[in-house]
C-alpha positions as MATLAB code, in Angstrom:
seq = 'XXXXXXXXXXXXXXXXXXXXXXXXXXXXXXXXXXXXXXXXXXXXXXXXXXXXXXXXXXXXXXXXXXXXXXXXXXXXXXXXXXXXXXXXXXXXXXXXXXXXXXXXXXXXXXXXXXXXXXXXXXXXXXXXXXXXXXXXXXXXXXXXXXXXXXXXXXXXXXXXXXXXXXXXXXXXXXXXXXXXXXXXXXXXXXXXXXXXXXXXXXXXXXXXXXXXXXXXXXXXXXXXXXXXXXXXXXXXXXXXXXXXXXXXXXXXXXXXXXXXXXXXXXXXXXXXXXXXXXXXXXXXXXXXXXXXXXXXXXXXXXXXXXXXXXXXXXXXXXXXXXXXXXXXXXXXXXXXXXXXXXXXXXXXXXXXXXXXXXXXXXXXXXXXXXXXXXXXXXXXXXXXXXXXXXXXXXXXXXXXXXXXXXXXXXXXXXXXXXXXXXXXXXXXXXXXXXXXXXXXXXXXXXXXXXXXXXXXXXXXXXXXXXXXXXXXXXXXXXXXXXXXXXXXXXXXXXXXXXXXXXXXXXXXXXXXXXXXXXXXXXXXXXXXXXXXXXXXXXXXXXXXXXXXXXXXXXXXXXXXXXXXXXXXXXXXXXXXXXXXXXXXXXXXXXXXXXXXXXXXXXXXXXXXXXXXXXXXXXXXXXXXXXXXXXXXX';
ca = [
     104.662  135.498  119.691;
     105.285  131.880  119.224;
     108.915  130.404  120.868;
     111.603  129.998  118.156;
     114.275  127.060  117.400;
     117.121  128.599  115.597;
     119.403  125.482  114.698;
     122.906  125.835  113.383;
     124.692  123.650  110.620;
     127.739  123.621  108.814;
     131.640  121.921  109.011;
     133.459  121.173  111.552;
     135.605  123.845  112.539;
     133.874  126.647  110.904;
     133.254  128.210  114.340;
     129.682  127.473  115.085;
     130.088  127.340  118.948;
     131.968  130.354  118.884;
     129.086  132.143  116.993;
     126.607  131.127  119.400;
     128.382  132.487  122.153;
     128.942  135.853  120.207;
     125.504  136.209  119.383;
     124.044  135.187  123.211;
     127.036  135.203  125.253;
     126.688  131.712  126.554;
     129.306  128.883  125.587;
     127.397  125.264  124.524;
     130.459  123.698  124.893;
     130.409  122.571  128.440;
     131.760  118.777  128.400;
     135.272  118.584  129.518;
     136.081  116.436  126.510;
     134.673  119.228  124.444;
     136.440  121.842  125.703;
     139.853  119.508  125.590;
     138.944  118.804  122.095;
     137.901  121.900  120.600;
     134.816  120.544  118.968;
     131.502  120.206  119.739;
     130.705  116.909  120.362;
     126.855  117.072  121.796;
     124.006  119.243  121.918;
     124.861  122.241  122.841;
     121.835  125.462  123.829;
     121.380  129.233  124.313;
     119.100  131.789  124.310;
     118.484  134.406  122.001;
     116.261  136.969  123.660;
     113.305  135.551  125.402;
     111.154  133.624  122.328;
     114.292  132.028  121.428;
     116.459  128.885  121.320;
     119.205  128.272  119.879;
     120.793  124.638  119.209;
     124.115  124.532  118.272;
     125.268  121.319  116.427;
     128.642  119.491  116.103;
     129.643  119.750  112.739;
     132.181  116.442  112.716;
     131.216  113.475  110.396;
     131.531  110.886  113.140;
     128.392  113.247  115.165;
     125.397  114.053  112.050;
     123.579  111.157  113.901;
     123.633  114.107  116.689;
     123.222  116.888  114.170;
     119.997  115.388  112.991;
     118.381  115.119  116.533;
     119.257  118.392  116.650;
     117.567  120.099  113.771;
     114.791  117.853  113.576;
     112.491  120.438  115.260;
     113.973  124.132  114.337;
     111.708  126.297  112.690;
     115.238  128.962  111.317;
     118.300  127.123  110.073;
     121.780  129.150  110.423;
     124.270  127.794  108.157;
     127.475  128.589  108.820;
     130.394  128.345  106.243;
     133.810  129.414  107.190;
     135.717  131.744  104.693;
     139.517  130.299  104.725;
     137.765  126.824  103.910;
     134.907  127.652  101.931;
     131.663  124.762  101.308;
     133.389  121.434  103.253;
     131.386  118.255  102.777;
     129.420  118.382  106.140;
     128.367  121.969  104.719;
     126.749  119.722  102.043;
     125.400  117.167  104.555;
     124.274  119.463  107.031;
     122.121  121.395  104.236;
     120.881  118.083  102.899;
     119.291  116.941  105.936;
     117.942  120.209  106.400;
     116.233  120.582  103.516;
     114.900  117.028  103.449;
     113.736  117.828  107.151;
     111.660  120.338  105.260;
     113.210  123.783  106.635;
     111.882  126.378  105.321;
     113.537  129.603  106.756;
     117.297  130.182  107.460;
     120.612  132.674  106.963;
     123.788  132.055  105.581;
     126.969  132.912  107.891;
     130.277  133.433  106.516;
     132.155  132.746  109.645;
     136.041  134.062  110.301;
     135.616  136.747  107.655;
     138.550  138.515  109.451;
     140.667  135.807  107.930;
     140.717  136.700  104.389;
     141.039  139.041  101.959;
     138.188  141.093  100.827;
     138.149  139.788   97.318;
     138.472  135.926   98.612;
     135.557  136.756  100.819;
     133.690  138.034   97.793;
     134.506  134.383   95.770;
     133.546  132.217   98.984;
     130.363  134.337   98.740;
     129.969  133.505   95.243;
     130.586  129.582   95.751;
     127.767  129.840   98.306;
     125.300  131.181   96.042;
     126.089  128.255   93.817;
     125.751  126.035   96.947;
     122.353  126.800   97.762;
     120.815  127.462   94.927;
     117.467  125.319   94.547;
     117.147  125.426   98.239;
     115.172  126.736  100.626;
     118.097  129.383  101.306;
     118.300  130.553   97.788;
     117.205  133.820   98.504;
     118.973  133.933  102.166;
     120.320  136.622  103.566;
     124.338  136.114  103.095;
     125.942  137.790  106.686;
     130.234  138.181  106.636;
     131.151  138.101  110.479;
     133.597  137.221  112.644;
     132.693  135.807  116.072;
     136.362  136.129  117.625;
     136.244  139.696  116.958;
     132.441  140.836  116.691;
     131.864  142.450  113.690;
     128.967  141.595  112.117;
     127.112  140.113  115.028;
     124.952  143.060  115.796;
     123.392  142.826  112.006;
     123.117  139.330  112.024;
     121.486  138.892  115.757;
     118.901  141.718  114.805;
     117.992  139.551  111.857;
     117.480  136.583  113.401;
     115.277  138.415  116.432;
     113.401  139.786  112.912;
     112.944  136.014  111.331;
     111.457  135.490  115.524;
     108.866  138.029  115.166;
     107.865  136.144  112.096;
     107.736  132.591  113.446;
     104.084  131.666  112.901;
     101.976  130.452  116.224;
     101.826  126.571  115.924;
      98.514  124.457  116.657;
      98.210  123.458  120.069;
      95.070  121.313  120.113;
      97.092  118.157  118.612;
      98.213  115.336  121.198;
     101.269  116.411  123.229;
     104.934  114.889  121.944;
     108.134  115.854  122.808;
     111.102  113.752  121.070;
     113.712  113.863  124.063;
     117.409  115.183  123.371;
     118.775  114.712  126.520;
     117.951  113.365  129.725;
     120.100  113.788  132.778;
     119.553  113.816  136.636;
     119.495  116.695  138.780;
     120.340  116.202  142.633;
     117.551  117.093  144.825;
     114.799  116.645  141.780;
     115.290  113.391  139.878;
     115.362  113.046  136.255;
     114.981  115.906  133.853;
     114.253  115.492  129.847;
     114.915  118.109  127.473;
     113.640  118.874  124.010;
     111.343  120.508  121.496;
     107.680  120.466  122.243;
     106.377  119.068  118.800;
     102.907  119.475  119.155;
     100.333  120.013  121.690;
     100.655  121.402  125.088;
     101.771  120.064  128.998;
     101.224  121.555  132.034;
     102.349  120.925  135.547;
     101.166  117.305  137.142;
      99.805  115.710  134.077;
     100.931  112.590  133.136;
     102.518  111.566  130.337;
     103.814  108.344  128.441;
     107.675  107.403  127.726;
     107.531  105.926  124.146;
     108.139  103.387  122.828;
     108.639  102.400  126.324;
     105.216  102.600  127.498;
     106.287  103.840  130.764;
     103.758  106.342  132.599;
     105.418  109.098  134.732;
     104.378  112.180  136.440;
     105.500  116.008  135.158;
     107.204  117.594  138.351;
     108.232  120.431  137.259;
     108.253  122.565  134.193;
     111.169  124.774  132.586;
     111.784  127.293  129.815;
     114.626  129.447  129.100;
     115.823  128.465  133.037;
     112.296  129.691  134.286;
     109.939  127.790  135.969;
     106.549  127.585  133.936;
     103.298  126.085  134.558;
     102.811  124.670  131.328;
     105.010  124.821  127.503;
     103.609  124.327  124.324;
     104.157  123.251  120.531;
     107.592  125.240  119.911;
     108.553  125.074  123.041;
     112.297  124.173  124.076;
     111.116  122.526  127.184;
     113.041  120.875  130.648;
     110.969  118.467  132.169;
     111.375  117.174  135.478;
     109.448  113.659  135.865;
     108.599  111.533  138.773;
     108.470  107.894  138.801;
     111.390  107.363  136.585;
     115.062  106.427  137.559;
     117.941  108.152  135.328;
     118.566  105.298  132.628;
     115.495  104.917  131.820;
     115.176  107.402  129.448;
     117.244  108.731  126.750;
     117.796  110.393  123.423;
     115.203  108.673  120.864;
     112.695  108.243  123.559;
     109.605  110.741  123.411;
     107.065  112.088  125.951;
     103.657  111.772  124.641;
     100.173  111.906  126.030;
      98.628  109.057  127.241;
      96.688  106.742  125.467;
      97.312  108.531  121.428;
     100.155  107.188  120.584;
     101.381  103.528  119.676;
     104.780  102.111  118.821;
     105.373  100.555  115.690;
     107.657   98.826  113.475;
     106.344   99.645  110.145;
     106.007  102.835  108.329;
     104.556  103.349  104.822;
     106.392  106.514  103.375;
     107.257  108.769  100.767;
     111.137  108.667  100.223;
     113.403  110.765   98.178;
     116.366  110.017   97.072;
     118.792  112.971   96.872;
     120.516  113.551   93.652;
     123.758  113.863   94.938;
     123.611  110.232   96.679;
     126.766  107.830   95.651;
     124.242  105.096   95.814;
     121.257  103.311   94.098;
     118.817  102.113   96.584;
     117.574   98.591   96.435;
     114.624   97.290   97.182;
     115.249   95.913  101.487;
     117.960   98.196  101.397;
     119.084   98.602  105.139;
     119.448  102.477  106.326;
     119.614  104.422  109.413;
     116.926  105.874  109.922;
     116.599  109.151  111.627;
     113.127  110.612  113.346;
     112.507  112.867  115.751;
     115.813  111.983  118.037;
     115.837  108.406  117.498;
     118.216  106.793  115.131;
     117.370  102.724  114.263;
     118.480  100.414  111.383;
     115.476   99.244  108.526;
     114.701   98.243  105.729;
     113.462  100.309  102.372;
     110.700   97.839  100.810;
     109.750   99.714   96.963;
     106.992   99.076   94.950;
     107.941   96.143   92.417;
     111.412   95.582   93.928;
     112.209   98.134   91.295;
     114.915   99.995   92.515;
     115.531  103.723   92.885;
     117.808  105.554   91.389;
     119.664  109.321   92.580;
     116.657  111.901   92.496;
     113.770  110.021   92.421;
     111.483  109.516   94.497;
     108.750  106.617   95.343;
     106.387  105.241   97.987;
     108.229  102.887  100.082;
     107.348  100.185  103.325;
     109.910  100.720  105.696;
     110.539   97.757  108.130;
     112.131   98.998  111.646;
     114.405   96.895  113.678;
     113.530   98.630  117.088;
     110.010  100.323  117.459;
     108.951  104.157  117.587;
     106.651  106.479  117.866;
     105.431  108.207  114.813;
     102.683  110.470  112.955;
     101.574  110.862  109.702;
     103.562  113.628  108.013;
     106.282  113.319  110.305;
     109.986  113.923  108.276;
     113.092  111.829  108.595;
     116.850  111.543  107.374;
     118.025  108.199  105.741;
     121.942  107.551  105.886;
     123.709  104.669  104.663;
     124.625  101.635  106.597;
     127.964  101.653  106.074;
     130.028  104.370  105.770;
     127.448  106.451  107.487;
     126.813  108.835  104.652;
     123.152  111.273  104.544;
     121.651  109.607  100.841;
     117.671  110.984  101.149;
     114.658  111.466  103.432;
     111.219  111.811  103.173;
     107.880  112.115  104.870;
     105.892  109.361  107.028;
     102.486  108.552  105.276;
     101.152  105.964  107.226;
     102.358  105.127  111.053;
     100.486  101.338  111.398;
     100.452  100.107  108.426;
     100.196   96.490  107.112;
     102.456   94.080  105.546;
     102.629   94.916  102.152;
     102.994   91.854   99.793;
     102.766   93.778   96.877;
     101.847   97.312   96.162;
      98.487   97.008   94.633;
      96.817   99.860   92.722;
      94.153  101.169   95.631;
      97.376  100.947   98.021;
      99.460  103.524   95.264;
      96.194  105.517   95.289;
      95.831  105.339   99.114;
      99.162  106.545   99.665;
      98.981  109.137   96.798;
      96.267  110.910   98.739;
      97.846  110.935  101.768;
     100.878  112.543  100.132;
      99.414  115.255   98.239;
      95.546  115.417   99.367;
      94.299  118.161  101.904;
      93.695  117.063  105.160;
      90.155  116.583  104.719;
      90.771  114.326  102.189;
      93.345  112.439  103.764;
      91.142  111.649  106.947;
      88.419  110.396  104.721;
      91.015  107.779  102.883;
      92.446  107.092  106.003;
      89.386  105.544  107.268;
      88.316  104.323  104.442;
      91.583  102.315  104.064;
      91.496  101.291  107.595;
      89.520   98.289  106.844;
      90.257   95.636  109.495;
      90.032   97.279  112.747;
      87.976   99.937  114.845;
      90.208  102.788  115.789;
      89.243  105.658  118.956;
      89.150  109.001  118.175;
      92.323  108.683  120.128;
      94.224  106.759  118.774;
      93.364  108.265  114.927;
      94.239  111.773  116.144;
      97.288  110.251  117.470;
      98.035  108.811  113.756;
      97.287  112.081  112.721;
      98.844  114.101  114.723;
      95.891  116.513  114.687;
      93.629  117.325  118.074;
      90.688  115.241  118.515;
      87.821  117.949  118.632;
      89.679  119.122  115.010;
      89.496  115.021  113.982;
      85.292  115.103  115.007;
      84.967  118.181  112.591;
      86.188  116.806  109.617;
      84.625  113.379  110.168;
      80.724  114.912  111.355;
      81.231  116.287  107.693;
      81.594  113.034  106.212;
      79.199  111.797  108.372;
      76.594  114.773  107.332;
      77.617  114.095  103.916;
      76.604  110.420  104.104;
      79.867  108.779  103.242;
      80.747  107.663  107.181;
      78.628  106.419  109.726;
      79.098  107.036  113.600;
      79.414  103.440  116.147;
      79.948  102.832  119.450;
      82.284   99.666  120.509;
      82.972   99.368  124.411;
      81.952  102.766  124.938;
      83.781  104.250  122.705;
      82.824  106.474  119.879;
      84.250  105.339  116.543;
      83.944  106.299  112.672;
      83.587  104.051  110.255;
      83.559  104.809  106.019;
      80.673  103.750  104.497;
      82.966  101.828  101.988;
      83.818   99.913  104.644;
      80.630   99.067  106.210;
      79.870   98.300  102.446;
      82.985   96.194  101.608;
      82.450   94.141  104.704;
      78.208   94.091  104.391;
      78.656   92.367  100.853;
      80.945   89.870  102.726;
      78.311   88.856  105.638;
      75.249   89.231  102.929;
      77.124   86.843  100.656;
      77.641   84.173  103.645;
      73.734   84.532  104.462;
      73.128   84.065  101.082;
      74.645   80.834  100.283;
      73.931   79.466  103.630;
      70.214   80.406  103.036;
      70.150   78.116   99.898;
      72.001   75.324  101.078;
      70.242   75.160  104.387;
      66.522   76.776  103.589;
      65.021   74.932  106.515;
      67.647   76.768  109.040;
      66.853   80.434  110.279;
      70.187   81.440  109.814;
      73.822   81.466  110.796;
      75.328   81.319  114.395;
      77.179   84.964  114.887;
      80.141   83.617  115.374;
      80.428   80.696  112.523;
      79.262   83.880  110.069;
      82.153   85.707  111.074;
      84.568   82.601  109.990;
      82.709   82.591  106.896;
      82.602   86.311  106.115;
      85.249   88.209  107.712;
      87.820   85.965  109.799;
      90.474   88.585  110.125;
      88.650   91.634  110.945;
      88.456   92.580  114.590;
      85.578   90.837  116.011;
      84.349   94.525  117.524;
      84.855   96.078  114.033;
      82.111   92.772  112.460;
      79.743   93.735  115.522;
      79.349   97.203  114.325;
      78.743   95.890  110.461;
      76.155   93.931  111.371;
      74.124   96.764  113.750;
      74.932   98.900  110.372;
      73.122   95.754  108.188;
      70.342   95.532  110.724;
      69.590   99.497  110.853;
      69.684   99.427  106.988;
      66.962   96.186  107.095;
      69.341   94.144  105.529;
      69.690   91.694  108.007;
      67.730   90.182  110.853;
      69.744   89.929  114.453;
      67.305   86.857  116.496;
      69.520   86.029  119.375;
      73.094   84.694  118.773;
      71.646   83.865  114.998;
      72.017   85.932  111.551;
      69.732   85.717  108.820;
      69.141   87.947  105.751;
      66.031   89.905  106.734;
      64.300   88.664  103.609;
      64.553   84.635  104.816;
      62.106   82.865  106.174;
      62.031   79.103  106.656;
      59.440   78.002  103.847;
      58.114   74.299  103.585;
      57.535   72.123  100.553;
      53.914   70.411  100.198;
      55.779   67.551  101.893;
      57.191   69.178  104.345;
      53.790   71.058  105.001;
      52.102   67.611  105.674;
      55.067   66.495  107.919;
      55.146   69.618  110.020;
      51.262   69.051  110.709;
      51.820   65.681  111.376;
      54.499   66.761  114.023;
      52.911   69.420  115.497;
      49.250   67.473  115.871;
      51.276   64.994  118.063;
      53.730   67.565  120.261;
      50.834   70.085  120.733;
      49.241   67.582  123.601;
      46.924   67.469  126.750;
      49.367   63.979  127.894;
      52.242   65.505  129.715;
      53.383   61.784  130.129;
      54.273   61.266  126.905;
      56.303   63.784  125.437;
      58.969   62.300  122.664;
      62.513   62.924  121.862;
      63.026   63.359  118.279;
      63.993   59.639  117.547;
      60.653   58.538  119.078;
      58.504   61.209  117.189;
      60.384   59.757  114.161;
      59.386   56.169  114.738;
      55.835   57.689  115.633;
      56.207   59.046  112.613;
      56.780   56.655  110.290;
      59.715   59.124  109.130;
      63.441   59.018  108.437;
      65.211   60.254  111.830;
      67.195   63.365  109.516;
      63.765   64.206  107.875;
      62.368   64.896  111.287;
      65.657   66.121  112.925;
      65.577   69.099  109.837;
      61.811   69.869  110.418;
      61.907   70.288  114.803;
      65.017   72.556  114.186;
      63.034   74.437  111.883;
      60.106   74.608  114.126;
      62.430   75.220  116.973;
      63.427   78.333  114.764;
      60.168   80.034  114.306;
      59.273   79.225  117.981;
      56.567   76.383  117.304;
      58.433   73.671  118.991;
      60.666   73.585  122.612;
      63.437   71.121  123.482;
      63.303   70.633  127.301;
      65.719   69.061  129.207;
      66.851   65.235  128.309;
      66.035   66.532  124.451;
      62.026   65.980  124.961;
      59.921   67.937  122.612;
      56.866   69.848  123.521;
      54.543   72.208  121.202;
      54.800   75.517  122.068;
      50.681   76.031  122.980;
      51.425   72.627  124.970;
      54.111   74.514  126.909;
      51.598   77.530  127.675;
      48.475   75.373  129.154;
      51.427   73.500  131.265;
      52.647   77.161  132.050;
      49.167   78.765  133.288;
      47.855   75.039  135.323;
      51.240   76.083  137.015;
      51.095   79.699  137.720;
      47.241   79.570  139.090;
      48.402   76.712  141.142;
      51.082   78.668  142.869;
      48.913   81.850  143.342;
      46.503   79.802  145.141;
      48.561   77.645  147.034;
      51.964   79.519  147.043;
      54.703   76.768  146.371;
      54.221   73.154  144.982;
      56.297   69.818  144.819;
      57.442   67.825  142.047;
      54.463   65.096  143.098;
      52.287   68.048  143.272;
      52.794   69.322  139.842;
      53.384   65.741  138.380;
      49.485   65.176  139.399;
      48.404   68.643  138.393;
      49.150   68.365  134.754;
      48.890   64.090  134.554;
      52.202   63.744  133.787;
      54.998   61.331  135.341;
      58.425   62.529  137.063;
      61.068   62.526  134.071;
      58.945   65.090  132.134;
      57.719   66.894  135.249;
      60.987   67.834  135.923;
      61.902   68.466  132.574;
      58.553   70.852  132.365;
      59.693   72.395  136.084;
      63.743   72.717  134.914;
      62.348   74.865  131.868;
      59.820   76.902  133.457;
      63.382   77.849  136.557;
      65.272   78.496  133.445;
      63.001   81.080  131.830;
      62.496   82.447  135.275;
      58.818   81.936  136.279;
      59.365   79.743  138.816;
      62.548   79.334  141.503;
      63.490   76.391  143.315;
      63.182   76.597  147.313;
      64.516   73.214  148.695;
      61.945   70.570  147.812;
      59.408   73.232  146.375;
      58.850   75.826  143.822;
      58.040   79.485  144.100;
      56.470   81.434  141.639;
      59.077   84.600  141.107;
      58.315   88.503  141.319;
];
């Protein structure tokens, strides 16, 4: 049976705290202030049995910041509506952010039915149909109690054990997260966070991240319902003790989350309603409070065409966060207004790292569209496909996600097996990448080759480096590796070193060009070692403009005819072997040689026997021993 949040909403004053008590027998109110008060002014929990939690909210307008951190993670909503005041404005509040926290199961209490007489009680009941109807607690079970005196508990407690029984098992494979709704210190064990396990599981001594923080600390010790456990999972109300972190640095809005899945961010593309009964049109940069998991910051609603949006519609929106968090796709939120703090919509995060959006172009709509209404499936294979700038980890998509990575490799080996995504490895790591994308970015490169290859037909091709300036500047220079191994695999383009060509170039000569390069290589492919040129003297040789030859030895430097030694002399590449082998035999014979030595083996004279020798070190036949060289291996 899976652990159940039962969350409780409604005024202030219509005797929520009270109720709790009645139903579990444990008061939430425990702050002195509270108790002086008579309202609940934090958080307050209890148990209900042993699969369930119950959070009790304060009902005050000053506290639905509270309220929402609250609810955020209840799986049965109690709403509780007093009968000598009837539905109060935080009755309408409190079932606002409830249903745009997307709620799905709950009761209706009338509270202090004692109070009134039976035919009020029967209107009150009547006005609360109204109330809800439309929402998720249309069809609710309506209970009349009265917590001071009892009656009607017993029903009501054996319904909500019933609606326990019935709380489906939730997946436990995703990455761990726990948004944190309190954190206090313990004497004798440090600090201790409490809160809702969203997803995923944590046991005893793993580690886990404080977010946005990025602050690593150690679980200590584990608690549900006041038991020690060795591990809680998604559903969970959870106390966790952590080492390695001093009280005050942690608090509500922060979230536990396992390492290395989650990022912070300041951006969130979404899907935001707002509700009908908002006083308000929303403007394009709008600024709200925003409300997600725990964590309450200020942004800014960016809409498509700065059109703005009206009471009960809906659009895709950019919002623009004044703090960071941590946040998944699908995750739900409350907006309020600025000022007076007021509940005026909600909606559901689409994308967590999203870019700057200048405009809202027609593939963005349809991008977002998916991930609004697609399947999963669906919206895994847009997501990468969209994700066109940067390699992601398996990690750090499932993280995005919020789904477990072995569930993230199954849907993307079926796009892989269906041909429309291609596995890489970056750094070690495994990525996926959409074939769109590999396509997108392959026309980019193949474009660069080709216009380089015309302007430049005597060059092999295009330093790695200066193609990526000319092809794909802003994409992450791991993310252009992996499009040109996907080129090269497809035989689309060559890879020769640190240079890129199409794979159907080839350096090609004119007749002209054909008589120079014969001309060249009849003088550089030489018995006289003494005389090797640079490329001005082979040009005066020659008889030959200087950038006429300067083209032709980089060509033949290309396709491996030609070699520049040291102090820019030029040798034929047969030259270089016969200097090569009178070298080797020498030093099998005789073991090491001098500089004078070799200089007289090949008839040469000391500036290009050391250029010869410095070559032959460099490609690593030979190694230098003091006045000698060694033949190596």
């Amino acid at each position: 049976m899976a652990h159940t949040v039962i969350g409780t909403a409604g005024h202030i004053d219509h005797g929520k705290t009270l109720l709790v008590k009645a139903l579990t027998g444990m008061d939430t109110d425990q702050a002195p202030e509270e108790r002086a008060r008579g309202i609940t002014i934090e958080l307050g929990f209890a148990f209900l049995g042993d699969q369930a939690t119950i959070i009790d909210v304060p009902g005050h307008e000053r506290f639905v910041k509270t309220m929402v951190a609250g609810v955020s993670t209840i799986d049965v909503a109690m709403l509780v509506i007093a009968a000598d005041d009837g539905v109060m404005p935080q009755s309408r509040e409190h079932l606002d952010v409830l249903r745009l926290l997307g709620v799905e199961r709950g009761v209706v209490v009338i509270n202090k039915a004692d109070l009134v007489e039976e035919e009020w009680l029967g209107l009150v009941e009547e006005e609360v149909r109204e109330f809800v109807r439309g929402s998720f607690l249309a069809q609710a079970e309506i209970f009349r109690v009265s917590a001071l005196s009892g009656a009607g508990i017993d029903p009501l407690r054996q319904r909500l054990l019933a609606m326990v029984e019935d709380t489906a098992a939730k997946r436990t494979d995703a990455p761990f997260r726990l948004p944190v709704d309190r954190a206090f210190g313990v004497k004798g064990f440090g600090l201790v966070c409490t809160g809702t396990v969203q997803a995923g599981a944590l046991a005893e001594g793993d580690r886990v991240e404080i977010a946005p923080e990025d602050r690593g600390a150690r679980v200590r010790r584990l608690q549900q319902h006041g038991a020690t456990v060795q591990e809680v999972r998604a559903g969970d109300r959870a106390a966790i003790n952590l080492a390695g972190v001093e009280q005050g640095q942690i608090e509500r809005g922060h979230s536990l989350v396992a390492p290395g899945f989650f990022r912070s961010t300041q951006m969130l593309d979404a899907e935001v309603q707002l509700l009908a009964s908002s006083p308000m049109t929303m403007a394009s940069r709008t600024r709200v409070r925003l409300h997600l998991g725990t964590r309450e910051i200020m942004a800014r609603v960016v809409l498509p065409g700065g059109k703005p949006l009206t009471p009960g519609q809906e659009s895709f929106a950019q919002l623009r966060l004044e703090a960071p968090v941590i946040a998944a796709w699908g995750d739900r939120f409350v907006l309020r207004r600025y000022s007076p703090a007021l509940t005026i919509g909600g909606g559901r995060v689409l994308n967590p790292h999203p870019a700057k959006h200048r405009r809202f172009e027609p593939a963005l709509l349809a991008h977002l569209q998916t991930l609004a209404h697609a399947n999963l499936p669906e919206v895994v294979e847009s997501w990468l496909r969209y994700a066109d700038d940067r390699l992601k980890s398996q990690q750090v998509l499932a993280g995005e996600l919020g789904i477990g990575v072995e569930r993230l490799v199954d849907l993307t080996d079926a796009l892989v097996a269906d041909g429309r995504a291609v596995r890489v490895v970056s750094e070690g790591q495994p990525h996926v990448l959409h074939l769109d994308v590999c396509e997108h970015w392959g026309a980019q490169v193949e474009a660069a080759l080709a216009s380089f290859h015309r302007a430049q037909p005597l060059k092999l091709g295009l330093p790695r480096e200066e193609l990526r300036n000319l092809s794909a500047r802003y994409i992450q220079p791991e993310l252009f590796d992996c499009v040109l191994r996907y080129l090269e695999e497809a035989g689309r383009i060559a890879l020769d070193g640190a240079v890129v060509r199409a794979a159907s170039h080839s350096i090609c000569f004119t007749p002209e060009q054909e008589m120079l390069r014969a001309a060249m290589e009849a003088r550089l492919n030489t018995t006289d070692f003494a005389n090797l040129p640079t490329v001005a003297e082979l040009a005066q040789a020659l008889d030959t403009p200087l950038p006429q030859v300067t083209d032709m030895v980089q060509a033949l430097q290309a396709l491996g005819t030609v070699v520049a030694l040291e102090g820019g002399l030029l040798i034929h590449g047969e030259a270089l072997a016969r200097a090569r082998t009178l070298l080797s035999d020498s030093l099998k014979r005789d073991g090491e040689i001098t500089v004078a030595e070799f200089r007289t083996l090949i008839g040469s004279n000391r500036k290009c026997a050391m250029a010869l020798l410095g070559h032959f070190d460099a490609e690593g036949l030979t190694a230098r021993r003091g006045d000698v060289r060694v033949l190596v291996g």
